[in-house]
C-alpha positions as CSV (number, residue, x, y, z in Angstrom):
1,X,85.7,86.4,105.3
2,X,85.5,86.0,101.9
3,X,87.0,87.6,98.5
4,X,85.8,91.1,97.0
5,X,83.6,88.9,94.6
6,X,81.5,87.8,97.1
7,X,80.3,90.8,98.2
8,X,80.1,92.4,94.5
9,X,77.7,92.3,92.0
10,X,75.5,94.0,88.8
11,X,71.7,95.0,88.4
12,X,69.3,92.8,87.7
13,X,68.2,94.6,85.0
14,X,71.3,93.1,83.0
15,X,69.0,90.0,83.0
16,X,66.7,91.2,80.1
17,X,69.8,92.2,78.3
18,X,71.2,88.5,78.4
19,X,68.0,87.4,77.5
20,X,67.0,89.3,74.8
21,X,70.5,87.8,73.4
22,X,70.3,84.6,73.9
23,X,66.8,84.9,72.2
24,X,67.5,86.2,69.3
25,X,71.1,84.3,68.8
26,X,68.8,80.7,69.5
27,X,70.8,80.0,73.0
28,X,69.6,79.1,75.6
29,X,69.0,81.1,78.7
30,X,71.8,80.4,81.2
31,X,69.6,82.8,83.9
32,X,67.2,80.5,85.9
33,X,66.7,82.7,88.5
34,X,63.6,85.3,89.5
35,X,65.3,88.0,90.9
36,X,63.5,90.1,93.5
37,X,63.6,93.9,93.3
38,X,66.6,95.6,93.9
39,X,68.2,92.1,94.3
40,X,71.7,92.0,92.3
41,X,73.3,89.2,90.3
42,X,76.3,88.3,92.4
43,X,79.4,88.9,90.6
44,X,80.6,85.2,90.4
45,X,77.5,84.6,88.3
46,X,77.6,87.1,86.3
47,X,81.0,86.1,85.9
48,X,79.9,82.7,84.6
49,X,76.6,83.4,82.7
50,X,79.5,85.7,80.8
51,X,82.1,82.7,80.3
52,X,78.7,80.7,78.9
53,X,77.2,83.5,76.4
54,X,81.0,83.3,75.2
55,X,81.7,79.8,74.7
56,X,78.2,79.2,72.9
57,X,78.9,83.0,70.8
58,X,82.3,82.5,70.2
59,X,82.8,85.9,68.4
60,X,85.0,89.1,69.4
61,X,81.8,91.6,69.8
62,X,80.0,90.2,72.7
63,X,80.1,92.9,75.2
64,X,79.0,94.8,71.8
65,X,76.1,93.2,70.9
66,X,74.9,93.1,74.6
67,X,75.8,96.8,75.3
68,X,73.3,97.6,72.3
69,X,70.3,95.6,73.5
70,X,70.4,98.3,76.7
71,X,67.5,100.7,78.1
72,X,68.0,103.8,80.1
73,X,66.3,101.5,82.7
74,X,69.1,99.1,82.6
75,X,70.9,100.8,85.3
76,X,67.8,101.3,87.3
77,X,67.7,103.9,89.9
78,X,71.0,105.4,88.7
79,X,69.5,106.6,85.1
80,X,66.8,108.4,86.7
81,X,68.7,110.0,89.6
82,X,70.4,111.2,86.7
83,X,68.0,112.8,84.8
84,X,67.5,115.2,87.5
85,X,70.8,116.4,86.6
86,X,71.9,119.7,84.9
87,X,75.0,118.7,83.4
88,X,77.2,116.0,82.6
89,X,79.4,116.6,85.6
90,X,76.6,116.3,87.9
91,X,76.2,112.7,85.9
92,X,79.5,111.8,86.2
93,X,79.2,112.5,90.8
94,X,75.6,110.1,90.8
95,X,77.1,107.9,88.4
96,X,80.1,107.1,90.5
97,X,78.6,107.5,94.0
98,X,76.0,105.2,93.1
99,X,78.0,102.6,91.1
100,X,78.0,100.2,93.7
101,X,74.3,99.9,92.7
102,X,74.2,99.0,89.4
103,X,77.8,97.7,88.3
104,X,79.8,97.1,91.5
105,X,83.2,95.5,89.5
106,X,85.4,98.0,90.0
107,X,85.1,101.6,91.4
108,X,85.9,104.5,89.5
109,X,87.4,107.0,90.6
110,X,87.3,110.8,88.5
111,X,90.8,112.7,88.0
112,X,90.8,116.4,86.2
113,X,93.3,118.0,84.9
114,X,93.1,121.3,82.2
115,X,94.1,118.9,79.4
116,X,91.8,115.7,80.5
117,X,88.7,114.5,82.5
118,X,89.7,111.0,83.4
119,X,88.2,108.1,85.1
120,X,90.6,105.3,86.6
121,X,90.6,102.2,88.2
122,X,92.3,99.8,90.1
123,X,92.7,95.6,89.2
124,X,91.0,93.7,92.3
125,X,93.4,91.2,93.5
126,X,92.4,88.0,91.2
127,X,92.9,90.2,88.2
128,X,96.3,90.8,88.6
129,X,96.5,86.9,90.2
130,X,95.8,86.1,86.3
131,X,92.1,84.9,87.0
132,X,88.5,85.9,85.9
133,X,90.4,88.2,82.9
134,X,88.4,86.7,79.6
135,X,85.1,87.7,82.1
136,X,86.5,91.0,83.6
137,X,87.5,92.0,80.0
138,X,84.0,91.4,78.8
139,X,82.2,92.9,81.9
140,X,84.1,96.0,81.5
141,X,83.7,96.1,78.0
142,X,79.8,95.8,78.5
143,X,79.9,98.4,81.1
144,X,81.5,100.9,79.2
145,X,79.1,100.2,75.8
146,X,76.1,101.0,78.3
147,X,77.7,104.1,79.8
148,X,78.4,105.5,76.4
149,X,75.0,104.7,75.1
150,X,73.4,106.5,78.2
151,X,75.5,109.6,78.5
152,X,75.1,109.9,74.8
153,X,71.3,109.9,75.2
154,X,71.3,112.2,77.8
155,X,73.1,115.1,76.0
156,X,73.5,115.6,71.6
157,X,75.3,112.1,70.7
158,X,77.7,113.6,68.6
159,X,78.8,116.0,71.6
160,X,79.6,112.9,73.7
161,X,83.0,111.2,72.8
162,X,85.6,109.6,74.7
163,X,88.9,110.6,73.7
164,X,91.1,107.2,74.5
165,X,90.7,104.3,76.9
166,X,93.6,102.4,78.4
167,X,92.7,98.9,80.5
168,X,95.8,96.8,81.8
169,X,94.3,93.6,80.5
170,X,96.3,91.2,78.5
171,X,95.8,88.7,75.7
172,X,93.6,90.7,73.7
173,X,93.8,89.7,69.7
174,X,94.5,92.7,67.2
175,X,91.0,92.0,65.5
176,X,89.3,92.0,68.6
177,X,90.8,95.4,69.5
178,X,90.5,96.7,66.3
179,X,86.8,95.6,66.9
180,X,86.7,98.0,70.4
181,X,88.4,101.2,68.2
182,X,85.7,100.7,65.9
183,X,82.3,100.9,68.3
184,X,84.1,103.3,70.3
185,X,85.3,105.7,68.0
186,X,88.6,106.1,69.8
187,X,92.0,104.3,70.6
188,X,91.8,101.5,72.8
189,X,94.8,100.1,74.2
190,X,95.1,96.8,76.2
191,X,98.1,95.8,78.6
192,X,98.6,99.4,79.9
193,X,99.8,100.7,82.9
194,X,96.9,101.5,84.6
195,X,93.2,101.9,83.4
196,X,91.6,105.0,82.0
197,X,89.5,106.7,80.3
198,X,89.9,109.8,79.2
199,X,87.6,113.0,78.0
200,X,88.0,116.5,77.4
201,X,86.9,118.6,80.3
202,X,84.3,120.6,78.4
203,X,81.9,117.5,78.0
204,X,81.2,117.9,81.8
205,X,79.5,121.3,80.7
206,X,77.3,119.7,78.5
207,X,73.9,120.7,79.5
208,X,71.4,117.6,80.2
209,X,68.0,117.3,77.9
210,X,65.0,118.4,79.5
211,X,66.1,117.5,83.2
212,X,63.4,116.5,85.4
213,X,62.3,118.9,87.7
214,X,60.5,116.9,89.9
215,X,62.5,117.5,93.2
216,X,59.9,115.5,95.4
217,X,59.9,112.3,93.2
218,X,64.2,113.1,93.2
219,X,64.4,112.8,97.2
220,X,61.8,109.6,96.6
221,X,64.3,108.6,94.3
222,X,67.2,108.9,96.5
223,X,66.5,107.9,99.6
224,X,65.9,104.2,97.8
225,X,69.3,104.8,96.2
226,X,70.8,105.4,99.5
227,X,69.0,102.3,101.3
228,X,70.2,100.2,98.7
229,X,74.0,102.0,99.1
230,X,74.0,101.2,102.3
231,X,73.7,97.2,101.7
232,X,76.6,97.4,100.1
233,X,78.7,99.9,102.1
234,X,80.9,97.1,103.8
235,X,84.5,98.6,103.5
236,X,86.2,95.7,101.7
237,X,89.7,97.5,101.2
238,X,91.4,95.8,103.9
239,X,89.8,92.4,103.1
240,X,91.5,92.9,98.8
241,X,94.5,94.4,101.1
242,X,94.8,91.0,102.5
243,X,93.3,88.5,99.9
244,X,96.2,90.7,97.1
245,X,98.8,90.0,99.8
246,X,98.1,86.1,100.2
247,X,97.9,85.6,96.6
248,X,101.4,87.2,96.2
249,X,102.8,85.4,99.3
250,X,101.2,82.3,97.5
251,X,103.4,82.8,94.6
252,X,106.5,83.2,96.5
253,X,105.9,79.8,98.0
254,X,105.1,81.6,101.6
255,X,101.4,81.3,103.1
256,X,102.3,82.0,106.2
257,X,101.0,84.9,108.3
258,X,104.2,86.5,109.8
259,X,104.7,86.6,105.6
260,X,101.8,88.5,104.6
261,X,102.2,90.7,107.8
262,X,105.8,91.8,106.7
263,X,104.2,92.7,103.4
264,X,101.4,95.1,104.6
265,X,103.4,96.5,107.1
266,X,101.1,95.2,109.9
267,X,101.7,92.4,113.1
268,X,100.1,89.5,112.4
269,X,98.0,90.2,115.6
270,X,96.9,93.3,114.0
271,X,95.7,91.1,111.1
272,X,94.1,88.7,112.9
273,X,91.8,91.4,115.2
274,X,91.4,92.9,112.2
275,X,90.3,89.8,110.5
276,X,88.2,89.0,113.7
277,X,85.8,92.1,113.2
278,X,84.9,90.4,110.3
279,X,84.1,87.2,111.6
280,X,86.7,85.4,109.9
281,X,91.1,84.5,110.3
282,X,93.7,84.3,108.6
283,X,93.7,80.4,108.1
284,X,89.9,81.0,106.5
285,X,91.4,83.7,104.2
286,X,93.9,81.9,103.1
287,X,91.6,78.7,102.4
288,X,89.2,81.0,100.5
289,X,91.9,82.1,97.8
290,X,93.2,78.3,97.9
291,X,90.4,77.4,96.7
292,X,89.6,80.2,93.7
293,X,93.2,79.3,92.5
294,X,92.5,75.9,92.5
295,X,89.7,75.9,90.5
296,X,90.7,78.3,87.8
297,X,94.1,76.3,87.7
298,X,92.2,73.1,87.0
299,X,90.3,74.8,84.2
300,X,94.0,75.1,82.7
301,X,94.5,71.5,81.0
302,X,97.9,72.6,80.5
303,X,98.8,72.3,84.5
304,X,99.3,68.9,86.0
305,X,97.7,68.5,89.2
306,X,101.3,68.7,90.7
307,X,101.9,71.6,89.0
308,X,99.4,72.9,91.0
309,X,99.8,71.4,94.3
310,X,103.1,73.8,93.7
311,X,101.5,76.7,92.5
312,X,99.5,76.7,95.8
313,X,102.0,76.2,98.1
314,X,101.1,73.0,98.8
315,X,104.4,70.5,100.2
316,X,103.2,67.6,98.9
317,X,100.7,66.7,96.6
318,X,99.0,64.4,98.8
319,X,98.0,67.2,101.0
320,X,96.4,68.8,98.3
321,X,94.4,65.7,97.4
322,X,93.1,65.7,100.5
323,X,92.2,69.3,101.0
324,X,90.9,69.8,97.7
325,X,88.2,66.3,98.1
326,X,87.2,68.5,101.6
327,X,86.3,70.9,99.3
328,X,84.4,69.3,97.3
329,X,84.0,65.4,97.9
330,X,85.9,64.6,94.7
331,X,89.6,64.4,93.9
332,X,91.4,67.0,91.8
333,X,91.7,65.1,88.4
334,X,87.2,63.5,88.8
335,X,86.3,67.1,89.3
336,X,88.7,68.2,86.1
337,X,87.5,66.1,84.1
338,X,83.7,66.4,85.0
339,X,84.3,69.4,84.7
340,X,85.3,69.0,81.3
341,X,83.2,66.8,80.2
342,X,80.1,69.4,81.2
């Protein structure tokens, strides 16, 4: 079994967004890959052609100037499901249902009250491990550009606002927030409680611009949609329940199962039949996050390798040694500094 972000992952159609970019800022391409139809970019490289357009861009208004360079057909079949629509509302139910599709990062969920219309989301387990957040911030950030854009060309722009959005991210600078409130035209506030963003409920009455009408091209439409939902169906809540479980037991110093079990309120043979459906135990598991942590912690020039050993749990550092040159044929410190010297 693996984490979340193997089984995540965005439209291809982000790929002539990135390179468009890295066209006209003069950088090279870090896509090398023909992707087939329907065939998404896994999340961990998106992930990482994100952490490159940043470290050759270096400026606040990435996800910005990528949201911009968007098309209607950048979300693919989900843009034009929903021009079949009536409404905003009926947007909002094939945006969500179909998310998976085109952006599967995190999955929205929609809350209504009489004041607000809000949609909220959960941190998948690295987040809140402190990993992946310059990427995540970014991705988010360039989701919610492209959603704007395309609700906003769906219905009279100037009818379309968000009211506020709230992420729990940290380490965001003032200018770079200040850059967000800006292109947004509303508060945005990092290191909240929870995420949201919020709208007035009378936007999901806005009527939709000359909706298709075209009911036997919509089912066409749909039925694709739905094959392709389907590929991507696999229930991973208990998988983030576990893989947010060992990363906390990991921090406490505990990576043992009888641990983790206490935490989630299961036996650890529930876990491990559990863990057998999906081919996989609890020893795989809890190499798989071993190994994430690892890497991002030897990214961190500031952490000795023994530092780390620690941070994973590890007794000694020797055993980490030889775990991590399993991994990967190379000792901790050769693959830093490769790694730093790439």
């Amino acid at each position: 079994m693996k984490s979340s972000m193997v089984y995540q992952g965005v439209g291809n159609g982000l790929v002539n967004i990135v390179n468009k970019f890295c066209q006209q800022q003069n950088i090279i391409s870090p896509i090398h890959k023909n992707y087939a139809l329907n065939e998404r970019i896994p999340l961990q490289e998106w992930f990482r052609i994100l952490n490159y357009l940043n470290k050759k861009y270096r400026k606040n208004d990435l996800a910005i100037q990528l949201g911009k360079l968007s098309e209607p057909e950048t979300m693919g079949l989900v843009s034009y499901l929903a021009l079949y629509c009536e409404n905003v509302r009926e947007v909002f139910q094939v945006y969500t249902h179909y998310q998976k599709v085109w952006y599967d990062v995190v999955s929205f969920e929609m809350w209504e009250s009489k004041k607000h219309f809000i949609l909220h989301w959960n941190n998948p387990a690295y987040l809140e491990a402190g990993l992946y957040m310059k990427e995540m911030r970014i991705a988010l950030m360039i989701n919610l550009y492209i959603f704007m854009k395309f609700f906003s060309n769906l219905v009279c722009e100037e009818s379309f606002k968000i009211e506020k959005i709230e992420l729990r991210l940290e380490n965001v600078s003032v200018a770079e927030t200040q850059l967000y409130n800006k292109h947004f035209s509303c508060p945005v506030v990092f290191n909240a409680e929870s995420n949201r963003v919020y709208f007035r409920p009378k936007i999901l009455d806005l009527k939709i611009t000359s909706p298709n009408k075209d009911h036997y091209l919509r089912n066409l439409l749909t039925h694709s949609a739905d094959v392709q939902l389907e590929k991507y169906a696999e229930d991973i809540s208990f998988k983030e329940l576990i893989y947010r479980n060992i990363i906390a037991a990991i921090k406490e110093n505990r990576t043992d199962i009888h641990y983790v079990a206490e935490k989630v309120g299961l036996k650890p043979r529930v876990i491990q039949n559990r863990l057998k459906q999906h081919n996989s135990s609890y020893s795989e598991q809890l190499v798989e996050v071993r190994k994430m942590l690892a890497f991002r912690y030897l990214e961190n020039d500031r952490l000795s390798i023994g530092e780390i050993s620690e941070l994973l749990g590890y007794q000694e550092q020797a055993s980490f040694h030889h775990t991590f040159k399993g991994w990967t044929g190379k000792s901790p410190r050769k693959w830093r500094l490769e790694r730093r010297a790439a």
